[in-house]
Backbone as JSON Lines, residues from 0, in Angstrom:
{"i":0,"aa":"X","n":[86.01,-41.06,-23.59],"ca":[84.7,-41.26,-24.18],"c":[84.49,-40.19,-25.26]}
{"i":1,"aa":"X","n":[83.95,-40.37,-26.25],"ca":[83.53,-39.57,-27.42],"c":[82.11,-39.45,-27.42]}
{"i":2,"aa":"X","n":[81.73,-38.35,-28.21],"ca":[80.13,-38.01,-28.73],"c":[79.95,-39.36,-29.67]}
{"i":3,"aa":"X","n":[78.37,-39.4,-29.57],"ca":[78.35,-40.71,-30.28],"c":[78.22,-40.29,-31.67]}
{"i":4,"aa":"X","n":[77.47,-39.28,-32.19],"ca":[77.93,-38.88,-33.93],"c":[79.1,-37.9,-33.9]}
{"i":5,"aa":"X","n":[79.61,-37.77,-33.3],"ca":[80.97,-37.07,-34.06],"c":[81.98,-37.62,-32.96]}
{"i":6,"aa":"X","n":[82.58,-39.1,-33.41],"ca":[83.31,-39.64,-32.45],"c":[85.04,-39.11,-32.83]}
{"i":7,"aa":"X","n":[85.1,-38.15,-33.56],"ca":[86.13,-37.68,-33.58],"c":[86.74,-36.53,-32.38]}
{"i":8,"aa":"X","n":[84.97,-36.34,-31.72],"ca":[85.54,-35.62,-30.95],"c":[85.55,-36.33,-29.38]}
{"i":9,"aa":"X","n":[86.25,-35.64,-28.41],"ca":[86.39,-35.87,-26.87],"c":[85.72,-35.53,-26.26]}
{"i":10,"aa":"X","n":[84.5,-36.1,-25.92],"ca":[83.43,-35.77,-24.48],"c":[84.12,-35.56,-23.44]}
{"i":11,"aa":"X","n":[84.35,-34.05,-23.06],"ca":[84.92,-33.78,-21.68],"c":[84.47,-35.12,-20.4]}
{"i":12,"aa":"X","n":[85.65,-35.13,-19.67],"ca":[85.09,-35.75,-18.22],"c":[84.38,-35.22,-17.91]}
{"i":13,"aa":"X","n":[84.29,-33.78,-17.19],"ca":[83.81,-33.25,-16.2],"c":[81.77,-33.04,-17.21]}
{"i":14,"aa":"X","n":[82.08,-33.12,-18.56],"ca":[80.86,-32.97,-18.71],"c":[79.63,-34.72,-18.21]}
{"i":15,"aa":"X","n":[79.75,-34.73,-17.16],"ca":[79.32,-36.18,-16.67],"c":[78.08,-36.68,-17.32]}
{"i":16,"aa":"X","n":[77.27,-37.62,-16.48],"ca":[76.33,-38.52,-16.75],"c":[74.69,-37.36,-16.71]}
{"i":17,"aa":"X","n":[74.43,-36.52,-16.27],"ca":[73.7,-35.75,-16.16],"c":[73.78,-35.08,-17.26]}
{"i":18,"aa":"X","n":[74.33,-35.02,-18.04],"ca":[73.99,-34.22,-19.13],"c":[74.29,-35.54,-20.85]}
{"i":19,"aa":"X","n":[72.88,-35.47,-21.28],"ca":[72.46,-36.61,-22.22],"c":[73.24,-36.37,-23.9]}
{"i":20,"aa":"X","n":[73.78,-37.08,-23.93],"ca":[74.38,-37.01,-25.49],"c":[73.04,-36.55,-26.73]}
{"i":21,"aa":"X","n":[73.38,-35.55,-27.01],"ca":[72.49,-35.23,-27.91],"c":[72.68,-35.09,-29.21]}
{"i":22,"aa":"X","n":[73.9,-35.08,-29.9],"ca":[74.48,-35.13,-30.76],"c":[73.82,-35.51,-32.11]}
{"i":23,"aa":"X","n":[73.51,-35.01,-33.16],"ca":[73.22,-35.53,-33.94],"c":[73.93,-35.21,-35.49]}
{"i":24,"aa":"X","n":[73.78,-36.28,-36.43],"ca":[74.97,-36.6,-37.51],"c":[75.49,-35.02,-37.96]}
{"i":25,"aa":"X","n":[74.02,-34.4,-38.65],"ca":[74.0,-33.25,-39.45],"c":[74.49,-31.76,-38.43]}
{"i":26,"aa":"X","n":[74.5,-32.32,-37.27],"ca":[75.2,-30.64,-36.46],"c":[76.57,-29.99,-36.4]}
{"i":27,"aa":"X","n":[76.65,-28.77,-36.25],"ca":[77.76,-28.32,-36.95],"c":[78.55,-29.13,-35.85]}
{"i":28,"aa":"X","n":[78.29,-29.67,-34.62],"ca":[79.39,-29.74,-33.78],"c":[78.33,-30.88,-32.33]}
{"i":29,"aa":"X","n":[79.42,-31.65,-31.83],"ca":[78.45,-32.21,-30.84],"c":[78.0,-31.5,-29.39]}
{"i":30,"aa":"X","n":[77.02,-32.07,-29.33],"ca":[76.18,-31.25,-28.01],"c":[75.79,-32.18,-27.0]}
{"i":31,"aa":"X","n":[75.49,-31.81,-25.61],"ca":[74.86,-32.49,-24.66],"c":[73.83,-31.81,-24.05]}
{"i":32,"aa":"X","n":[72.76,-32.5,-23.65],"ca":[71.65,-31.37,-23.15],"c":[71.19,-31.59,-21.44]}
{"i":33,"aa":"X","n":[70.84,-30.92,-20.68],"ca":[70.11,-31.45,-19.5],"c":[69.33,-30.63,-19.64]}
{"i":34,"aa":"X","n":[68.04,-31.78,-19.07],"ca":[67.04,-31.62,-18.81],"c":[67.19,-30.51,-17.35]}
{"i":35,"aa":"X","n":[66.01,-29.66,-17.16],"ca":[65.59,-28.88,-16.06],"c":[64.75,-29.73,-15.01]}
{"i":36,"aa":"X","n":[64.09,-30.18,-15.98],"ca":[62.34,-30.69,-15.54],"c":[61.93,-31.61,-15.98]}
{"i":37,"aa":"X","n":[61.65,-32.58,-15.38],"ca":[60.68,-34.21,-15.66],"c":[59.68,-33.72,-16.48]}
{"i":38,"aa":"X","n":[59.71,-33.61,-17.81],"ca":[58.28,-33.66,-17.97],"c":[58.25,-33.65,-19.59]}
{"i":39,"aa":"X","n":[57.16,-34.24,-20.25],"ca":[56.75,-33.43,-21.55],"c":[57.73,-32.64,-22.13]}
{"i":40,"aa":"X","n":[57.85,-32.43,-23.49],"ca":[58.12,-31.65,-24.57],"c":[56.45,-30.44,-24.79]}
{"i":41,"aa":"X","n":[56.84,-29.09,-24.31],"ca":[58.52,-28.49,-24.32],"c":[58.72,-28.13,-22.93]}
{"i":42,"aa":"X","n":[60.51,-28.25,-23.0],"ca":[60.24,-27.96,-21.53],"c":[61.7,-27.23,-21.46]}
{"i":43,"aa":"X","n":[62.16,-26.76,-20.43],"ca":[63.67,-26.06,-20.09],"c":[64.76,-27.11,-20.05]}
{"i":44,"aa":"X","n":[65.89,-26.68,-20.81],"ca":[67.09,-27.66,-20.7],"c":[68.07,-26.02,-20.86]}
{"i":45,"aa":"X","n":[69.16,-26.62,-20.17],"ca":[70.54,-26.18,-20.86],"c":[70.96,-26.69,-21.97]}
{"i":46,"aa":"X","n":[71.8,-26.61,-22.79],"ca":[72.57,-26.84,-23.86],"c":[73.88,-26.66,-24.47]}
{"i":47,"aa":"X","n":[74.75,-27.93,-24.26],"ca":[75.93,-27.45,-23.92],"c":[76.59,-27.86,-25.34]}
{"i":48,"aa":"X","n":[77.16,-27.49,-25.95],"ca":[78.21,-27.7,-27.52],"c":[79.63,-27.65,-27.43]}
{"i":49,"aa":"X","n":[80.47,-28.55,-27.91],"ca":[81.7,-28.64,-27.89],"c":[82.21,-28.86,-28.9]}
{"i":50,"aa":"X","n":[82.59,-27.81,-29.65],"ca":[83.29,-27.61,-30.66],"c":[84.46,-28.76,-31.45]}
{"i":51,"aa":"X","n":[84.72,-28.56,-32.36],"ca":[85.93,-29.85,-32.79],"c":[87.2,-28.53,-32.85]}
{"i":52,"aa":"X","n":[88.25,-29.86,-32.48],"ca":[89.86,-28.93,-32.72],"c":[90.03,-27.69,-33.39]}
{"i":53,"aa":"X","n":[91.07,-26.98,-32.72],"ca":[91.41,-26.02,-33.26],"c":[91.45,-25.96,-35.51]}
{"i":54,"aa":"X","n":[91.33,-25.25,-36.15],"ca":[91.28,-25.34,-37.61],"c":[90.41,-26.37,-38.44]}
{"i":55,"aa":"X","n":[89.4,-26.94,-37.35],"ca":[88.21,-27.31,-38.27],"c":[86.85,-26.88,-37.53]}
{"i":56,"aa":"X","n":[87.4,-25.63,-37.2],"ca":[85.59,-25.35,-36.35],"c":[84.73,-25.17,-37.39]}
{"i":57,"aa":"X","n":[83.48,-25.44,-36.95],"ca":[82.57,-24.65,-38.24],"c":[81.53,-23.59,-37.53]}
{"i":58,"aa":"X","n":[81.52,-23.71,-36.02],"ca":[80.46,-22.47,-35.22],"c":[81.43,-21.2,-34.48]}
{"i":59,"aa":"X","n":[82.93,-21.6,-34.49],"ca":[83.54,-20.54,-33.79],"c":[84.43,-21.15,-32.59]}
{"i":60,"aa":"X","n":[83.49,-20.66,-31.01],"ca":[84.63,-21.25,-29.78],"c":[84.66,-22.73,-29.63]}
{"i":61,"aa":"X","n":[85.24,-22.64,-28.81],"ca":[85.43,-24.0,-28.18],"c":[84.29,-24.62,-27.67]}
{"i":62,"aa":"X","n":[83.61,-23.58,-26.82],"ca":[82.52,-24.15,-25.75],"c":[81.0,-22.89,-26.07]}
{"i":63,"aa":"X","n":[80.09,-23.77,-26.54],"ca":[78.73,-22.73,-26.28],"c":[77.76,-23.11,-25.5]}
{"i":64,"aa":"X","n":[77.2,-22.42,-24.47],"ca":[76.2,-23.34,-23.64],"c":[75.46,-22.38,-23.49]}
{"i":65,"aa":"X","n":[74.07,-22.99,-23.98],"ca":[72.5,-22.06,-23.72],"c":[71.07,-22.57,-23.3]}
{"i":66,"aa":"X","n":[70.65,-21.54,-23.12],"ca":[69.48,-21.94,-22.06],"c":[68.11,-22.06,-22.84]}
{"i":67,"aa":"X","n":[67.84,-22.85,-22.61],"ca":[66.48,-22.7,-23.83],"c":[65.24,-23.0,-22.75]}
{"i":68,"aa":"X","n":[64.25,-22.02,-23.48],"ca":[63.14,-21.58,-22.49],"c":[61.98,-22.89,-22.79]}
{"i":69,"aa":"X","n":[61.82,-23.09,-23.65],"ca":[61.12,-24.61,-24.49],"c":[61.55,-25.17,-25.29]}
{"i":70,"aa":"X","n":[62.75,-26.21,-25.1],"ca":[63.16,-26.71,-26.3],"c":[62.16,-27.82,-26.57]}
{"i":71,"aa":"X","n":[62.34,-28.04,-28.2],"ca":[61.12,-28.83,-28.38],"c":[59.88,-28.45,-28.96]}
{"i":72,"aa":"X","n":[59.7,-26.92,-28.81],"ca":[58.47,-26.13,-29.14],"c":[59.07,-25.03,-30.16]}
{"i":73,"aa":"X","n":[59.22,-24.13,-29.24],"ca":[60.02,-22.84,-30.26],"c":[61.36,-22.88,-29.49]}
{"i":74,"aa":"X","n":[62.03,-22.09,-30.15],"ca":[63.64,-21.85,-29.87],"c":[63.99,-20.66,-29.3]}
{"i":75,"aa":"X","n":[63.26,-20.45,-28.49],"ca":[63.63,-19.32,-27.55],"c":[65.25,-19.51,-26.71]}
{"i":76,"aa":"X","n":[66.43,-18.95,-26.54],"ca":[67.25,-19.28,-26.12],"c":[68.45,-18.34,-26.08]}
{"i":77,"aa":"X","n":[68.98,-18.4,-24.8],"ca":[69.9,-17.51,-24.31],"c":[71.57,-17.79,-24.07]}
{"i":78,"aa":"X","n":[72.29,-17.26,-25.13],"ca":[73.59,-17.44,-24.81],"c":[74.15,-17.45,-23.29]}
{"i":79,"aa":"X","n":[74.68,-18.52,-22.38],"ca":[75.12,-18.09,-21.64],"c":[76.43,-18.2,-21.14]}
{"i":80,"aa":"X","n":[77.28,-18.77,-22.18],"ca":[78.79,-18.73,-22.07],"c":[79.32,-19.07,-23.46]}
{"i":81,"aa":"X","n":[80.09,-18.39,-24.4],"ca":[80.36,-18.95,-25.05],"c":[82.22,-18.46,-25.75]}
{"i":82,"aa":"X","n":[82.88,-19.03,-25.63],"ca":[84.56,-18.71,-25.41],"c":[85.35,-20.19,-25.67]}
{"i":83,"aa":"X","n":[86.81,-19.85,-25.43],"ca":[87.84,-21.0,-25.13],"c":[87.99,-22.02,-24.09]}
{"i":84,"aa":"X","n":[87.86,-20.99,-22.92],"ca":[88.47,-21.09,-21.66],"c":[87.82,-22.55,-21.08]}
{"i":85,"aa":"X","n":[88.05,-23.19,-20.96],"ca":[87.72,-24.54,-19.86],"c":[87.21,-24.41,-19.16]}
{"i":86,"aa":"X","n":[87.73,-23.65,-17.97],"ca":[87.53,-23.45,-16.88],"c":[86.25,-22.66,-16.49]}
{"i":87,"aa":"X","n":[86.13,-21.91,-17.34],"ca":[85.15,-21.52,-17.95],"c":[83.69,-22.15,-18.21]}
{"i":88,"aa":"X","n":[83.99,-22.89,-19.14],"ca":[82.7,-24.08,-19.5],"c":[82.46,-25.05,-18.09]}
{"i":89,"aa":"X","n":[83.83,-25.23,-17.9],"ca":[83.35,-26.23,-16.41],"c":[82.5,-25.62,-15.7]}
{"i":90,"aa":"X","n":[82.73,-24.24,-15.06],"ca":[82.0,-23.24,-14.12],"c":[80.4,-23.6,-14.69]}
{"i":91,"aa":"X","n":[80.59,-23.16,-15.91],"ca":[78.88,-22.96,-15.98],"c":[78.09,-24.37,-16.29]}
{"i":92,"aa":"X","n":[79.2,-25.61,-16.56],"ca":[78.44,-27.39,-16.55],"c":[78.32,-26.77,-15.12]}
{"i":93,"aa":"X","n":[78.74,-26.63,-13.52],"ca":[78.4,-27.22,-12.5],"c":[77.41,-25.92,-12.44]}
{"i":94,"aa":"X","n":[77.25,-24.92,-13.32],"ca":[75.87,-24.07,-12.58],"c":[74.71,-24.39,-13.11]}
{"i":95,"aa":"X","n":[74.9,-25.0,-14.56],"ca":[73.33,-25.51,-14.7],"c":[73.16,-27.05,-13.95]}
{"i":96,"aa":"X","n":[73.42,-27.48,-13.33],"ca":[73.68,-28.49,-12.04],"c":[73.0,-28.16,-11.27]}
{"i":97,"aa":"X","n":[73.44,-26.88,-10.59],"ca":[73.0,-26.09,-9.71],"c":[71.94,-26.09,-9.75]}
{"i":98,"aa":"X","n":[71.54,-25.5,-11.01],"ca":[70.35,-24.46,-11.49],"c":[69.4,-26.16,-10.82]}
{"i":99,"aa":"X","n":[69.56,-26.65,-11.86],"ca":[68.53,-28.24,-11.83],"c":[67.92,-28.7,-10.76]}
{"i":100,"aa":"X","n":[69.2,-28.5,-9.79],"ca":[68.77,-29.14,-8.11],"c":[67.91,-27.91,-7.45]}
{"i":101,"aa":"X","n":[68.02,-26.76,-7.57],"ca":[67.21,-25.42,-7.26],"c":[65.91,-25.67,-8.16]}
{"i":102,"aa":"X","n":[65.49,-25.82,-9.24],"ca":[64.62,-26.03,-9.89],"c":[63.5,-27.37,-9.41]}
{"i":103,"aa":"X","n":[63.96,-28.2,-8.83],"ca":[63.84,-29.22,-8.17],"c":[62.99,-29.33,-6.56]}
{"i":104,"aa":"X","n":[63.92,-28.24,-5.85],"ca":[63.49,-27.54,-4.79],"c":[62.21,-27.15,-4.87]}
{"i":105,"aa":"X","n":[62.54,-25.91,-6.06],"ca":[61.19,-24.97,-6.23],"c":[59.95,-25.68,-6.61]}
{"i":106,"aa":"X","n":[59.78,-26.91,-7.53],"ca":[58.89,-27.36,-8.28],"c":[58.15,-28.37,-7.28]}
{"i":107,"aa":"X","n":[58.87,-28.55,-5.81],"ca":[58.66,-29.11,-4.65],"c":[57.5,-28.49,-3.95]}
{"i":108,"aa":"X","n":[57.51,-27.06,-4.05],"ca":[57.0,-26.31,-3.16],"c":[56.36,-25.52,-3.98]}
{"i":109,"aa":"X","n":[54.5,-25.36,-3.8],"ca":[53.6,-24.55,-3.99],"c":[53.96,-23.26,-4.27]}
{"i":110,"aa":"X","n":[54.43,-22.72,-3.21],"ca":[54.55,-21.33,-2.68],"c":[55.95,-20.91,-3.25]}
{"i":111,"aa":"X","n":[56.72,-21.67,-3.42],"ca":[57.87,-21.21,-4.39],"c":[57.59,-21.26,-6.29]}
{"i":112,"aa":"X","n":[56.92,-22.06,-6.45],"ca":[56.72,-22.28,-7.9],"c":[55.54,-21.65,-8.53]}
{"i":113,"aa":"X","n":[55.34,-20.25,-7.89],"ca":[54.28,-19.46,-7.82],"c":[54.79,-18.66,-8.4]}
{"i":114,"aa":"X","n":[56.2,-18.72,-8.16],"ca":[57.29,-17.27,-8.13],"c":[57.71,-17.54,-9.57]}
{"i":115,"aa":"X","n":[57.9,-15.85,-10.06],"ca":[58.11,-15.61,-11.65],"c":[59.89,-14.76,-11.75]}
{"i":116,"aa":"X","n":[60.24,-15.09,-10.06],"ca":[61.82,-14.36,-10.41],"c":[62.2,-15.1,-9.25]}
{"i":117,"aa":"X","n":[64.14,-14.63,-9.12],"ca":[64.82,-15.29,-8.41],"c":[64.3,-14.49,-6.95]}
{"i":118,"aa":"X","n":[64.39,-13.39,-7.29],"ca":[64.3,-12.02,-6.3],"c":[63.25,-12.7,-5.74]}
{"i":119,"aa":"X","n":[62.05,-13.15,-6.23],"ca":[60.7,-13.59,-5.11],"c":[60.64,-14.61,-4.59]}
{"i":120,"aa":"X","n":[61.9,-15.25,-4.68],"ca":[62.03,-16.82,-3.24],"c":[62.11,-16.31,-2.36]}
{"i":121,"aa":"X","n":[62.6,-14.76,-2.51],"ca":[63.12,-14.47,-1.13],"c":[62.12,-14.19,0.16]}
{"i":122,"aa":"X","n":[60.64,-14.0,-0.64],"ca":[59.62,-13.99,0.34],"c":[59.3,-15.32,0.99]}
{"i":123,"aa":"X","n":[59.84,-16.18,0.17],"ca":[59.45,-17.0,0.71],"c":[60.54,-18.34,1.61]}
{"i":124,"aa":"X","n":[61.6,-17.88,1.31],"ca":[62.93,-18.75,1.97],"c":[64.11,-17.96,1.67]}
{"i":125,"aa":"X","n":[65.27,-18.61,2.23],"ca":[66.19,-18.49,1.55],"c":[66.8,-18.99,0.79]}
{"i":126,"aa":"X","n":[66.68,-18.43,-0.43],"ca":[66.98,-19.31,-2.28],"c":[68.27,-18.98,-2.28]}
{"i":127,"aa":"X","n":[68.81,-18.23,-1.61],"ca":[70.58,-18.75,-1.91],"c":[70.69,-20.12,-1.73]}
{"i":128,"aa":"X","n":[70.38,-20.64,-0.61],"ca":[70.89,-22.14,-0.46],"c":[69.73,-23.18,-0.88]}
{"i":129,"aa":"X","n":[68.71,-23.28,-2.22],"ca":[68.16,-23.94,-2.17],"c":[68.88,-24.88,-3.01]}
{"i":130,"aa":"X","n":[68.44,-26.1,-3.31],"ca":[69.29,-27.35,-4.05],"c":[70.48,-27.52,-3.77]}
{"i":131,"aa":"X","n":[71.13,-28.12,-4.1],"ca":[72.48,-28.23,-3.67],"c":[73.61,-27.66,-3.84]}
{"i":132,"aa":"X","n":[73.24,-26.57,-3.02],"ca":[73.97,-25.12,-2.76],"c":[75.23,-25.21,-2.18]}
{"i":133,"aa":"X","n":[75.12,-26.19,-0.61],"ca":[75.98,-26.66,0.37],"c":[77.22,-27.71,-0.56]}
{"i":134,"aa":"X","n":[76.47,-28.43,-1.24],"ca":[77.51,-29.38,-2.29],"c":[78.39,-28.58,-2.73]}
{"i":135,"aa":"X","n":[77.94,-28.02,-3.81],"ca":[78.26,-26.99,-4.97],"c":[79.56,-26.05,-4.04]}
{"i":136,"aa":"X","n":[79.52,-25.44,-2.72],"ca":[79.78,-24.6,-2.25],"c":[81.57,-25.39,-1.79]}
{"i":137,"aa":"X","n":[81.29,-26.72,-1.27],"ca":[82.22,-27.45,-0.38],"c":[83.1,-28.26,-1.76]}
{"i":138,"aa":"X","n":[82.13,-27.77,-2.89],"ca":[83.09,-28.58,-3.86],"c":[83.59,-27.33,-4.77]}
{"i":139,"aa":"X","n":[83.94,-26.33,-4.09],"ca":[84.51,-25.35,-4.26],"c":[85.87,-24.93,-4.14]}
{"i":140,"aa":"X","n":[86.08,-25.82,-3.28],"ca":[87.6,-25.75,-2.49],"c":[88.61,-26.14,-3.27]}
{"i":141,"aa":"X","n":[87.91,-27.05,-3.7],"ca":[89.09,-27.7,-5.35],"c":[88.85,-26.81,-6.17]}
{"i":142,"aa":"X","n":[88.53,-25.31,-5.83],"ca":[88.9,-24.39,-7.15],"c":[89.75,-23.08,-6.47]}
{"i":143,"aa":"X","n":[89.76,-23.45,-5.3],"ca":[90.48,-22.11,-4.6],"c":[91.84,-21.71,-5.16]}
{"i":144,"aa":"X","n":[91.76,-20.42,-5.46],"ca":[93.62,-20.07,-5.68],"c":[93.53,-18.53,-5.01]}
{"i":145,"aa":"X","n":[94.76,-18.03,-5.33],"ca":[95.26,-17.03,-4.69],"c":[94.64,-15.47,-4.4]}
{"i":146,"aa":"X","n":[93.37,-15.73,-5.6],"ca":[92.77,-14.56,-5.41],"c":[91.5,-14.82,-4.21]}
{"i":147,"aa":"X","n":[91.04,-15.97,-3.75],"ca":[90.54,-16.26,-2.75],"c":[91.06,-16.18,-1.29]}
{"i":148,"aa":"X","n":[90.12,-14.99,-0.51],"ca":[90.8,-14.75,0.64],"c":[90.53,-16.24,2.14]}
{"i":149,"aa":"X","n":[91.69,-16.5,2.2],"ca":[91.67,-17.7,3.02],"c":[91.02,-17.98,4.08]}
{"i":150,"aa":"X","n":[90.54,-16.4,4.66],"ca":[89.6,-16.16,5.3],"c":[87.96,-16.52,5.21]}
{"i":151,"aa":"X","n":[87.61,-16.56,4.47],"ca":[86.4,-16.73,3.86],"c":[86.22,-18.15,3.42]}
{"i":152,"aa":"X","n":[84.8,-18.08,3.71],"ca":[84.46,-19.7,3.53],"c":[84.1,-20.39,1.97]}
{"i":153,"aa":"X","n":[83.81,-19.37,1.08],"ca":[83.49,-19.47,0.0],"c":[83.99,-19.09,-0.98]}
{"i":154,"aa":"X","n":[84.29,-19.52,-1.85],"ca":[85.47,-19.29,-2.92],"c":[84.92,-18.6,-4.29]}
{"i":155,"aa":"X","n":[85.57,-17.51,-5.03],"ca":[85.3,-16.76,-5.77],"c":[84.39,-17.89,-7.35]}
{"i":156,"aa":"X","n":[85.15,-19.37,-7.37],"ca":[84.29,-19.94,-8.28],"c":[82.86,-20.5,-8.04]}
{"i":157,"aa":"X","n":[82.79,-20.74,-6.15],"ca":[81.65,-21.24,-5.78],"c":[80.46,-20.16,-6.04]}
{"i":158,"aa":"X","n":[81.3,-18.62,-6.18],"ca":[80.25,-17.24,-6.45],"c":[80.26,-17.26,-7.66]}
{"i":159,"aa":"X","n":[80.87,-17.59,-8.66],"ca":[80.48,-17.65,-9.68],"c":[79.57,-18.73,-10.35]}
{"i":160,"aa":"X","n":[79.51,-19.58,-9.96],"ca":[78.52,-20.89,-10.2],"c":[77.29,-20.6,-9.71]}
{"i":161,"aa":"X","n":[77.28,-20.05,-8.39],"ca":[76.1,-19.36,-7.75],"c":[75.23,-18.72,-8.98]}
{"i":162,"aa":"X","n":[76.2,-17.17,-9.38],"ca":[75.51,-16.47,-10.17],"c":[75.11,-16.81,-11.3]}
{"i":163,"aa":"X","n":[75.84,-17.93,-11.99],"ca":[75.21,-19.1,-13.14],"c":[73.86,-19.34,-12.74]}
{"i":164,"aa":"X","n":[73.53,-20.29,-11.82],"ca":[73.07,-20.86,-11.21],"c":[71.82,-19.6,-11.4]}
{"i":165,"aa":"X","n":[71.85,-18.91,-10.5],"ca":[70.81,-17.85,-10.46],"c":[70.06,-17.41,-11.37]}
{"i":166,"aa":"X","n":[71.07,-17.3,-12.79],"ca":[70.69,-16.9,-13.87],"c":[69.97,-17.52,-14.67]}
{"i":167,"aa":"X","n":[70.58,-18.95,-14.45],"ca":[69.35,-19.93,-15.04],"c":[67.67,-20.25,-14.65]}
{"i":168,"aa":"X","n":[68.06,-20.47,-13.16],"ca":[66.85,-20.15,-12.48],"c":[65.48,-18.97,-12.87]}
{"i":169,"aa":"X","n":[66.08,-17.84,-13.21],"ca":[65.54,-16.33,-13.44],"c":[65.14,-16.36,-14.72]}
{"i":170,"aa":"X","n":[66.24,-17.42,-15.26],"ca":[65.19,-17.34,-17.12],"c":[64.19,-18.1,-16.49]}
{"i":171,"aa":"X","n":[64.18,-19.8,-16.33],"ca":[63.07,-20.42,-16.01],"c":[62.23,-20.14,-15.69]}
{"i":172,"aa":"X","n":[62.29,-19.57,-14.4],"ca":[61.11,-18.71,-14.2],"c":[60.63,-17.74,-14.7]}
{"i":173,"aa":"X","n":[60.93,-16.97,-15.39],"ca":[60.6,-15.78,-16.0],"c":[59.84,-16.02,-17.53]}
{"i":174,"aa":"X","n":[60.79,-17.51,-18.0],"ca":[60.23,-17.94,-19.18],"c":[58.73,-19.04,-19.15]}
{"i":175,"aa":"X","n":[58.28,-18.89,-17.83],"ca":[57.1,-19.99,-17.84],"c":[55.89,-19.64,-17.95]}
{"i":176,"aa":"X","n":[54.67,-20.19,-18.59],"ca":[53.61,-19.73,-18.65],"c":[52.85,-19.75,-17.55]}
């Protein structure tokens, strides 16, 4: 599958159905966005960009993905991965995933969506495992390698998606009126 204005390039698989072709003619490069939150313009999305082949870039890496506090309004927005590596970009597609289904949780509950940091779920639950933490965690295993102790139930990428995950969360909240 390709971006729909720049069908020269390859829409990753793994970048799935959750994240909306956003692409448009005049951008240096195609993009996909997810939404945070049902609602109105402006509101929180990630923002993910995928560069064209090696010797015709025109923004740099391969992969840039950022967090925007209101897109739609002003352009407030936070680099939060931006490099070669694949594996890489995959990590942080399944943490703003994360982030979404945690955001989801919170926007559920009064007493959580009160809260202006990650640190203050903790009065009120436990926000490690809110949204689909348990998913995220068991679909981890298909990333295990050797630096993961076999012992342990959780795998060094499922902690890293976590801390994605977290991070997104902590702007959101932090970025809301």
């Amino acid at each position: 599958m390709r971006f729909k204005e720049h069908s020269e390039v390859e829409r990753p698989a793994w970048l799935g159905e959750a994240w909306e072709d956003n692409s448009w003619h005049n951008d240096a490069c195609p993009h996909a966005i997810l939404y945070l939150e049902v609602k109105e313009y402006p509101q929180a999305i990630v923002d993910f960009w995928v560069n064209y082949p090696q010797g015709e870039r025109e923004i740099g890496p391969g992969f840039e993905v950022r967090f925007h506090h209101d897109w739609g309004s002003d352009d407030r927005s936070e680099v939060l991965y931006r490099g070669e590596d694949e594996g890489a970009a995959i990590m942080w597609e399944r943490a703003a995933r994360t982030a979404k289904s945690m955001i989801d949780a919170i926007l559920a509950r009064p007493d959580l969506n009160a809260c202006k940091t990650f640190a203050a779920l903790h009065d009120h639950c436990d926000a490690n495992v809110l949204g689909d933490v348990e998913a995220m965690t068991a679909e981890g295993e298909a990333h295990r390698d050797s630096t993961d102790d076999p012992e342990v139930s959780i795998t060094g990428w499922a902690h890293a998606v976590h801390g994605g995950a977290v991070r997104i969360v902590d702007l959101w909240l932090g970025g809301r009126a």
